[in-house]
Structure formats: C-alpha cells, structure tokens
C-alpha positions as CSV (number, residue, x, y, z in Angstrom):
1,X,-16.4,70.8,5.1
2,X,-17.5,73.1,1.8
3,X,-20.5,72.1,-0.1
4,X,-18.2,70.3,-2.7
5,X,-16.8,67.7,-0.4
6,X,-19.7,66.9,1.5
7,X,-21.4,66.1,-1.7
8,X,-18.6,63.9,-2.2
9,X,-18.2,62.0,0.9
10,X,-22.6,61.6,0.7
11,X,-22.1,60.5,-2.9
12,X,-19.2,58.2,-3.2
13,X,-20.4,55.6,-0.2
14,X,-23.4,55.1,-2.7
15,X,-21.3,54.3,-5.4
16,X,-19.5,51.8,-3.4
17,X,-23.0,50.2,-3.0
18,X,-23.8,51.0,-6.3
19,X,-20.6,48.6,-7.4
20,X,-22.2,45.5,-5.3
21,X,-25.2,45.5,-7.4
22,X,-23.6,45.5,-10.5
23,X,-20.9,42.5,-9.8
24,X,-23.8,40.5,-9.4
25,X,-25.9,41.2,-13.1
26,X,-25.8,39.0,-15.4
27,X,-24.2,39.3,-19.1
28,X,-27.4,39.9,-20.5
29,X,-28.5,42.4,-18.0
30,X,-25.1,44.1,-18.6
31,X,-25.5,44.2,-22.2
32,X,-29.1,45.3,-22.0
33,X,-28.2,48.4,-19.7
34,X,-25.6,49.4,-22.9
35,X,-28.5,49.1,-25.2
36,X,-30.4,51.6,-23.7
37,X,-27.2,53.7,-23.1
38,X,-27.3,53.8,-26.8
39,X,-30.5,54.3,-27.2
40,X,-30.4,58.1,-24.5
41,X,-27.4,58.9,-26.2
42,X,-29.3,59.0,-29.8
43,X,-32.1,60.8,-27.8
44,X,-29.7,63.4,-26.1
45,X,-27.5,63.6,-29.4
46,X,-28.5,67.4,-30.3
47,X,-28.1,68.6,-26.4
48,X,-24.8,66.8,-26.2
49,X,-23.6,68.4,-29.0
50,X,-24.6,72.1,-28.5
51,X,-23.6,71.8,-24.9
52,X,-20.0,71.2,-26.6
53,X,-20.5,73.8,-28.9
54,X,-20.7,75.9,-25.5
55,X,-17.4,74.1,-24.5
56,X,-15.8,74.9,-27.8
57,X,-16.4,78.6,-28.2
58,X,-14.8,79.5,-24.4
59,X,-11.9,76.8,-24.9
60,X,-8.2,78.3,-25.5
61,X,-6.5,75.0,-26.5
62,X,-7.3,71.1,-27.5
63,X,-9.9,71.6,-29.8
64,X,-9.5,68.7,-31.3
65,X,-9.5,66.3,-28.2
66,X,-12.6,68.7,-26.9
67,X,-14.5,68.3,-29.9
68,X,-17.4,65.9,-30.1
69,X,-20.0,66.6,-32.9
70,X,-22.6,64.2,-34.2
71,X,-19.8,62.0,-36.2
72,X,-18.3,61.6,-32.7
73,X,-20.6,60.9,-30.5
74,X,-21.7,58.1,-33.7
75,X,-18.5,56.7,-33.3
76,X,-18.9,56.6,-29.9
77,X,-22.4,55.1,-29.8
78,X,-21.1,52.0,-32.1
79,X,-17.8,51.4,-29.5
80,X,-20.8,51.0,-27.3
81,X,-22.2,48.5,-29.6
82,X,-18.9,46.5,-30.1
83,X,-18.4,46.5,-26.3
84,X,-21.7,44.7,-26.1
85,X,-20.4,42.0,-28.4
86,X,-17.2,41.4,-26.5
87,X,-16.9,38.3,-24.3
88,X,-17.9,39.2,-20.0
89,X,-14.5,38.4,-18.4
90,X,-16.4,38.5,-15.0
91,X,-17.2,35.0,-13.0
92,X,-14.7,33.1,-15.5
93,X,-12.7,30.6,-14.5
94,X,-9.1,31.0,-14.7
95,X,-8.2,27.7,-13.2
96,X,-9.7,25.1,-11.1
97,X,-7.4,22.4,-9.0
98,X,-8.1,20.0,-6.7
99,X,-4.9,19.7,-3.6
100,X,-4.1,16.4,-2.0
101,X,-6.3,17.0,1.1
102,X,-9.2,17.3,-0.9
103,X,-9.5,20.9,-1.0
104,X,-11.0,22.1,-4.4
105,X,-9.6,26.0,-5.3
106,X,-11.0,28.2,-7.9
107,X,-9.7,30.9,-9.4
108,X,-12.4,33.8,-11.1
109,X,-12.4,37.0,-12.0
110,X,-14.1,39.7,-10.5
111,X,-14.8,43.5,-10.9
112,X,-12.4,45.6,-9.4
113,X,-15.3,47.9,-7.6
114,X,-15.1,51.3,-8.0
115,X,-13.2,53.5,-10.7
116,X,-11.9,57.0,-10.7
117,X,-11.6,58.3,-13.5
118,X,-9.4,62.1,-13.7
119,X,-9.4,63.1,-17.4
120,X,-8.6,65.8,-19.4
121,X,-10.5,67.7,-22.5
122,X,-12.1,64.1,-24.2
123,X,-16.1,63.7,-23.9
124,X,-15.3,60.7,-25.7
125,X,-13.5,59.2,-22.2
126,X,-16.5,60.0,-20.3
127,X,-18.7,57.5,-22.6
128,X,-16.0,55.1,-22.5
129,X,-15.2,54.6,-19.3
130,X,-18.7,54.4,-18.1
131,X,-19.4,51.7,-20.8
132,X,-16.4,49.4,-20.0
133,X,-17.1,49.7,-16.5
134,X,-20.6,49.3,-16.8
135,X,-20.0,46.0,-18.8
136,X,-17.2,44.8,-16.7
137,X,-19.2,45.3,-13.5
138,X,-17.8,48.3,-12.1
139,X,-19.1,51.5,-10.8
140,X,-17.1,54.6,-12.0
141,X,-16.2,58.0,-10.9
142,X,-15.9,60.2,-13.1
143,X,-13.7,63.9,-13.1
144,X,-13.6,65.3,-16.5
145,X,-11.6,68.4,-17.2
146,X,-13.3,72.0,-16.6
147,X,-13.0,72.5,-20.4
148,X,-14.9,69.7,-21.0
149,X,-17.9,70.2,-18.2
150,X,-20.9,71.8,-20.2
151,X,-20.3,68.1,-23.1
152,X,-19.8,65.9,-20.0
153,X,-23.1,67.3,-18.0
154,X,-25.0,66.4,-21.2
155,X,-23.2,63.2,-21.7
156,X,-24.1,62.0,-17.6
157,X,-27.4,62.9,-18.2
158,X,-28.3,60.8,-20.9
159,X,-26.3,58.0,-19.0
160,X,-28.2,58.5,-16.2
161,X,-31.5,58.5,-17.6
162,X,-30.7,55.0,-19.1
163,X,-29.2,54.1,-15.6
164,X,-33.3,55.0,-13.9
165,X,-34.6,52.9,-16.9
166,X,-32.7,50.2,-16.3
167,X,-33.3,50.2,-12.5
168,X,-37.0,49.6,-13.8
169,X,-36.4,46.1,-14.5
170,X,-32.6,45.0,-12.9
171,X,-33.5,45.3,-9.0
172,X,-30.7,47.4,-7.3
173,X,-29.7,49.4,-10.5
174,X,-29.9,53.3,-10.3
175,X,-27.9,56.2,-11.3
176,X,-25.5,56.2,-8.5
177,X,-23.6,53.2,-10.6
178,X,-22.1,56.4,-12.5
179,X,-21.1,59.6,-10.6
180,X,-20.4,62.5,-12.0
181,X,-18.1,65.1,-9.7
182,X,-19.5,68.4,-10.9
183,X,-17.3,70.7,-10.1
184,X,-13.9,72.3,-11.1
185,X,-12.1,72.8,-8.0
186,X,-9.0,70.8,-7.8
187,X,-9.9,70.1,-4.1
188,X,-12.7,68.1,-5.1
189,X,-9.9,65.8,-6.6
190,X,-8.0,65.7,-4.0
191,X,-10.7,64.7,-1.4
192,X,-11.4,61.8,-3.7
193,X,-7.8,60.8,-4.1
194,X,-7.8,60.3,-0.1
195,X,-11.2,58.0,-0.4
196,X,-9.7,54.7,-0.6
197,X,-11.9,52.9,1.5
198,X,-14.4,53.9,-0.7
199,X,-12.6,53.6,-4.2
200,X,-10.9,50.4,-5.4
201,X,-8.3,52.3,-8.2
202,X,-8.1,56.0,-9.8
203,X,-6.8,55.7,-13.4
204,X,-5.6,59.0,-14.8
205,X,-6.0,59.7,-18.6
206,X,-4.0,63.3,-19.9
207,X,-0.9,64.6,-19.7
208,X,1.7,64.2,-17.5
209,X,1.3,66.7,-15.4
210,X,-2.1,65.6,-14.4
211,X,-0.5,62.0,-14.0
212,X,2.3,63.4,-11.9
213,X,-0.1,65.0,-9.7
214,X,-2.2,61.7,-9.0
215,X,0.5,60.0,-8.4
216,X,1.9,62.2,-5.7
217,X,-1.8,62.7,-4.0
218,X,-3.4,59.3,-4.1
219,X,-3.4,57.4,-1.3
220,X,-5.3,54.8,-4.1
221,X,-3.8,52.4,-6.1
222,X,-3.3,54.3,-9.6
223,X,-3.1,52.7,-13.1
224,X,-1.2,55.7,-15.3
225,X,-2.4,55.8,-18.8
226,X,-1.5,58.2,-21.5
227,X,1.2,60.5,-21.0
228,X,3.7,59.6,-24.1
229,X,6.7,61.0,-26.1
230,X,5.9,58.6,-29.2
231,X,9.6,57.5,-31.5
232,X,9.4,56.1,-35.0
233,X,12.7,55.0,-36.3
234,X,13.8,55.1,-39.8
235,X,16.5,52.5,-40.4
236,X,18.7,52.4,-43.2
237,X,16.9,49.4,-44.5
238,X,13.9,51.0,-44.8
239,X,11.3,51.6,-47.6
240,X,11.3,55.0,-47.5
241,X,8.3,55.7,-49.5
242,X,6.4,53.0,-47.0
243,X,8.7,55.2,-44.2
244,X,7.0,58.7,-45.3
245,X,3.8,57.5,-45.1
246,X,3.8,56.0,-42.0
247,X,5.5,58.9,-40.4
248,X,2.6,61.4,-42.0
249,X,0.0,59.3,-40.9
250,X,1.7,58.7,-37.7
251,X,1.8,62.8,-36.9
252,X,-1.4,64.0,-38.7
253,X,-4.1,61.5,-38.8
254,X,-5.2,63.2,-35.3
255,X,-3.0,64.8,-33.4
256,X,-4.5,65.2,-30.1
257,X,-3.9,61.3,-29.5
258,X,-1.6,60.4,-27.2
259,X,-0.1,57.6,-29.7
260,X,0.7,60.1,-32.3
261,X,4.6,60.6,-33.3
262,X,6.1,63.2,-31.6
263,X,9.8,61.8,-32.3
264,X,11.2,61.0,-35.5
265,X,14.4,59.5,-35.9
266,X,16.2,59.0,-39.0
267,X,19.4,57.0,-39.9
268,X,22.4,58.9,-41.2
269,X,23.0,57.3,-44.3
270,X,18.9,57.9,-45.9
271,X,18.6,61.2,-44.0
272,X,19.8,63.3,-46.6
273,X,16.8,61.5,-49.3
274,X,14.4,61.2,-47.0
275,X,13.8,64.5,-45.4
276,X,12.6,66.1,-48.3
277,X,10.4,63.2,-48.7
278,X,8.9,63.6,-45.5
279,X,8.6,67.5,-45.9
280,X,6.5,66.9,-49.2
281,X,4.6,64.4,-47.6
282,X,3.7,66.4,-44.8
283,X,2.6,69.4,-46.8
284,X,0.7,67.0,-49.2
285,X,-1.9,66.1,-46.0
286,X,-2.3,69.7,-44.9
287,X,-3.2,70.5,-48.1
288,X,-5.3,67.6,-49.0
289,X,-7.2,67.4,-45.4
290,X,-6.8,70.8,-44.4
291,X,-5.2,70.8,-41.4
292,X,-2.1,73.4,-40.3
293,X,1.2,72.6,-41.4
294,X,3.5,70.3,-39.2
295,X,6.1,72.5,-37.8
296,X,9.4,70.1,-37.9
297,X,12.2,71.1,-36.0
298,X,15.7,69.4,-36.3
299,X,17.3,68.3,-33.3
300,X,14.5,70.1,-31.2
301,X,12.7,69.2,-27.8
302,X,13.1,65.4,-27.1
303,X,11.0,65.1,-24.3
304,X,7.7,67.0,-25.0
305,X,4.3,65.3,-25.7
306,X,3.4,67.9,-28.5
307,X,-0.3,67.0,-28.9
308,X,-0.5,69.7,-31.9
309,X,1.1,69.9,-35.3
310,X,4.9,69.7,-34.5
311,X,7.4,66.8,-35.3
312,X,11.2,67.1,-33.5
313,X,13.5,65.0,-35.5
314,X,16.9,63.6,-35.0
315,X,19.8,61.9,-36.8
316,X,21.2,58.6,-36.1
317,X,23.9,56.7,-36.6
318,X,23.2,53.5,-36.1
319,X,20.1,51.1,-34.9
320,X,22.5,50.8,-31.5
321,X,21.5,54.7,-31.4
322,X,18.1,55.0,-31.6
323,X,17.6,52.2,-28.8
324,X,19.8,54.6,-26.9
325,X,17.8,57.6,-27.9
326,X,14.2,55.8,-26.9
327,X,15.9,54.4,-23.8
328,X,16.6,58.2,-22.8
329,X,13.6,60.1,-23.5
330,X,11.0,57.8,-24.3
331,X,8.0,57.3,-21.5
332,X,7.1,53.7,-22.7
333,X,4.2,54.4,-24.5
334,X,4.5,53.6,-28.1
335,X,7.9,53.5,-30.6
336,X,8.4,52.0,-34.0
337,X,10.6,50.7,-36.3
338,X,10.7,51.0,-39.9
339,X,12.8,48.8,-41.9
340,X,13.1,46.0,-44.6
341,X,15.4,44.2,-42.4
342,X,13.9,41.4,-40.0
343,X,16.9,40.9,-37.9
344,X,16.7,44.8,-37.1
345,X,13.6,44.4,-36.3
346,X,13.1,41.9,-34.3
347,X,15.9,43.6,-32.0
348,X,14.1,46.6,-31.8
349,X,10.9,44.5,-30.9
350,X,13.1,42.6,-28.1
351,X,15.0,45.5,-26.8
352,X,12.6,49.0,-26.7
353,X,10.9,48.5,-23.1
354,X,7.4,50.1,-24.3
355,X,3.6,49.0,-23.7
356,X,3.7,49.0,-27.8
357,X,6.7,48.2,-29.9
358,X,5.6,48.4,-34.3
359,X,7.2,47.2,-37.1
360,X,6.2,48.9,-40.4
361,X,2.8,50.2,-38.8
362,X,1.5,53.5,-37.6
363,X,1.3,54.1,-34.3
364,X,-1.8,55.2,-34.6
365,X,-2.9,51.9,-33.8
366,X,-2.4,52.2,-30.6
367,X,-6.2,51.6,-29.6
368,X,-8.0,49.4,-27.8
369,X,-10.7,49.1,-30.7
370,X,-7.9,48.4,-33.1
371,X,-7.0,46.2,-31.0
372,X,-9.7,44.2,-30.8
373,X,-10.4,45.2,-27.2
374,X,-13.6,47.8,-27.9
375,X,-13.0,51.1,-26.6
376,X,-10.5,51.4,-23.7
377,X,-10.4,52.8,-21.0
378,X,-6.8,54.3,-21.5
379,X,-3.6,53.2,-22.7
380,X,-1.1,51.8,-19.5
381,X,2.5,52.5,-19.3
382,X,3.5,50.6,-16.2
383,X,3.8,47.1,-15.6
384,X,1.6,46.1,-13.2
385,X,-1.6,45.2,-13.3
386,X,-2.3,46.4,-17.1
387,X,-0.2,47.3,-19.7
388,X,-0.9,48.6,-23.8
389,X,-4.3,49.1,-24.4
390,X,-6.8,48.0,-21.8
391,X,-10.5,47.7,-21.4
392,X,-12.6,44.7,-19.8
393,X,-10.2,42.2,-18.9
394,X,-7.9,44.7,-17.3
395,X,-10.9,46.6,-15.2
396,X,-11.1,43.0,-14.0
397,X,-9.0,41.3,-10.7
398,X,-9.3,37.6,-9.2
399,X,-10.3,36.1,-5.8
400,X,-10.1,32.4,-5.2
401,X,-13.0,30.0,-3.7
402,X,-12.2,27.2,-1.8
403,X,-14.9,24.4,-1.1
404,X,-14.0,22.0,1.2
405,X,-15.8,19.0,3.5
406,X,-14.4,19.7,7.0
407,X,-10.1,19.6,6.1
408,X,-8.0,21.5,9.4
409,X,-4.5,22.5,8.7
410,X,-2.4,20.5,10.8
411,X,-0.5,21.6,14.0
C-alpha cells in the first residue's frame, strides 16, 4: 500500500467516527461551529487568497471557476451566515402514527454520515460543502481538483483550526469531521470510491467526464450534480427585447457556471429580427463589463458544456421542435422558455424532463441561494434521492422508531 492510500484507509475510519459525534450536536452547537468557521476564514482571508494567487498563475484554463479573491471568499463567508439562519432538518418529524396493535412509528430525519466530495477548479465548493454538511450533521470528504490544491490547503486550514476550537467546548468535535485528501493522484480517488463501508455517498461536482468516471468506479451510492448542456427557447410569442436580455445574461453573467446557456434556440418566424438583437446585445456586455466576446456559432456543437464565452444556436420551427431538440441533447439540467404565451408555456413546463424548467427567467438562477436553500452543495440531475438545487434537506435521509409495550407479530 503507497503512502497515499494508507493515509487514506488511517484517515477515513476517523471520519466515520467523526460523523457519529456530529449527528448528535445540537442546532445551536451546529450553528456555533459555523460562527467560528467564519470567524478563521476572516483570520485566514489574506493566506487563502495568495495561496490562490499561486493557483492562478500555474493554471492553463478555468480562471474564472479557480478564482477566489477577497470579494469571493466575502461572498462565501455570508452563504455561511445564511446557512446558519436556515431551519436544522435533522431529528424532525416527518410523521408520527399510531397502528391498531398499539405500535407507535416515527418517522425523522437523519444525517446521511459521511460525504465525498470529488470537485473540480471551485474553492468556493470546498467551503460549501463543508458548511452544509457541517450544519446538516455530516462529516465530509473532501477531493478538490489539482488546480485548485494550494486555495483548498489554505481553505482546510482555516476550517480546521475552527474545527480544534470548537472541540474546546462541544465534547467529541475535532478536525477529523472534515478531511482533506491531499493529494493529486487519481488513485487516491479511486481507493476512496471502493470505501463504502466507510462512506455513506460520493457526490461529484464538474464536468462530465469527471461524473462519468465516478459513476463507473464507485462502488458508493453517487448523487451526480452539475454536468449540463443548458437550452433557452425563443418562441414566436416572445418579447424579444425581454428575450435578448435574458439570453445575454444567461451566457455572460458568469460563465464558468454550470447553469449558464450554452444552447440557444430560436423560432423561425423572429429569427431573422432577433439575431442581430442578440449580436448587439452580446457585444454591449463585453464592452460594458469587459469580458471577451461571445463566439456564436450557428447550427454548431449541440452537446458541449462550453463553460467559456461561446453560444451554439439553432433554428426552429415550431415549440413541437425545440421539445424535440431538448429531449435529444439536453442532460436535464436547466432549459427555458421565453414567450408571451401562457399555454406555450405551461407545455414547455409540463413536458421538458429537467431538474429546472424557466419561464421568462435567466437560468442563472439555478442556485441554491436563489433558491432560498443557502449555498448548495451542487445541482442534481437524477431522480432519486435529490433533484434541482440541493443543500440541507437533501444531505438529509430517514429512519423510523418504533416504541412499543411488549406487541409479537403473530404466527
């Protein structure tokens, strides 16, 4: 066994323990552990950021999902302090019965255990998913990207300075709650993929070939998250001026976002007027926010998550058409409709089989703070056990309790 894995198979058993401790805190001890997350990430902020600064100058690509200066790691830090707000799904009731033999059965959530976390390029996810698994009772795992390690070391740090802190006062509590697999051999992943006595569910956040590759390996129970071609669907009821700007917003406001438009697709008959439209409104952002220009190319690549400045777009001939075209390519992520027609609408709500279906809205919303959910820890494109946004109800499961005063089961 190399050095990596026996780290591994030493460190994750502590984890596991680590995860027993925390189901059993209390909403206020949760909530007080976050505070003084906040408080070592303030303390660490300058080291966090010059150790991506480090990141940044050796990276080749995703600069803007690797970034995290001071006005990110802010943004982070107050996510933290909305999580902290946000109602503990842990120990509530779901339902309570009482059966005809007397038998009283309760339903309550609990934490799942332990969560894997395999991401790509975003700090940001390494904050998040420690806080939403902190606050939802869980002890996490986590595997950033090797682009990402010199901002993610930092990050841990911090997290586990507050973690020793916290252990001062909350019996049990130490930093093994959050581990951090240094390293950026792809075998340490897959020893952890194999660990599933150890680890309750790996949740994969990037692209999907990372996502492809967890699926194939685990021998865990995966949620996916992330991967996404994104469709917005200009009808021929639509405002068009209200169409261009959702469309501009939808590809520039950041495009490193796995809800940002990669497909845009236009019916026939307002093609023609809108395209310039759209053209104008695109080189209106890049010059007024100085980003590159959006490279559009007609009837392009229909299956790539683009992740940088670049728009495919394709004409339509009907609202029959674009269903057809989403059906096709889309990866059930995020799609919209734009249109002043409600009976269109509503078809395309009813019919396109995505984790997020809009009507007259950026997609861009696709967030679990916008949401209302604080940060998440990753958009799910399956059906089961998540799905859309997700954060502390869905890093939640259920047992049942059943009190009873002597009942046998029959013969």
């Amino acid at each position: 066994m190399n050095s990596s894995n026996s780290k591994l198979a030493e460190g994750v058993p502590m984890t596991k323990g680590a995860s027993r401790v925390l189901a059993q805190l209390t909403t206020h001890e949760k909530n007080t552990l976050l505070a003084i997350v906040v408080e070592e990430l303030r303390r660490a902020a300058e080291a966090i950021v010059r150790a991506n600064e480090d990141d940044l100058r050796v990276a080749t690509k995703n600069h803007d999902r690797l970034r995290f200066d001071h006005g990110r790691l802010e943004t982070s830090i107050r996510e933290i302090e909305q999580v902290m707000t946000l109602q503990d799904f842990v120990g509530e009731a779901i339902e309570k019965t009482k059966r005809p033999n007397g038998l009283i059965l309760e339903r309550i959530r609990v934490p799942l255990g332990v969560i894997l976390m395999i991401y790509e390029a975003r700090p940001n996810v390494t904050i998040d998913a420690t806080v939403l698994a902190l606050k939802s009772g869980n002890a996490v795992i986590l595997k950033g990207g090797s682009e990402g390690i010199n901002t993610n070391r930092a990050i841990v740090a911090a997290i586990h300075a507050a973690l020793r802190r916290a252990g001062e006062t909350m019996k049990g509590v130490d930093e093994h709650a959050v581990m951090f697999v240094d390293s950026t051999d792809h075998d340490a992943v897959s020893e952890l993929l194999q660990m599933r006595m150890a680890i309750d569910v790996v949740i994969p956040r990037g692209g999907k070939g990372l996502i492809d590759m967890v699926k194939r390996e685990s021998r865990i129970p995966v949620i996916e998250t992330g991967a996404s071609v994104v469709h917005m669907y200009i009808d021929e009821f639509a405002n068009l001026d209200m169409a261009r700007d959702l469309a501009v917003n939808a590809k520039t406001r950041r495009v490193g976002v796995c809800n940002a438009l990669d497909v845009l697709l236009v019916h026939e008959k307002i093609a023609k007027k809108f395209f310039p439209m759209l053209d104008e409104g695109l080189k209106r952002s890049s010059e007024e926010r100085g980003h590159p220009e959006v490279i559009v190319n007609r009837e392009g690549d229909f299956d790539t998550e683009f992740l940088d400045y670049a728009l495919t777009t394709h004409v339509v001939s009907s609202l029959e058409d674009a269903i057809s075209h989403i059906d096709e390519h889309s990866l059930n992520h995020s799609e919209c409709i734009v249109t002043d027609n409600e009976k269109n609408a509503e078809q395309f709500l009813a019919r396109v089989d995505s984790a997020c279906v809009y009507w007259n809205a950026s997609t861009q919303f696709t967030d679990g703070a916008q949401f209302g959910l604080g940060a998440e820890i990753g958009i799910s494109t399956q059906k089961l056990h998540v799905r859309g946004p997700f954060a502390l109800e869905g890093l939640t499961t259920y047992k049942w309790k059943i009190r009873g005063n002597g009942q046998i089961r029959p013969l």
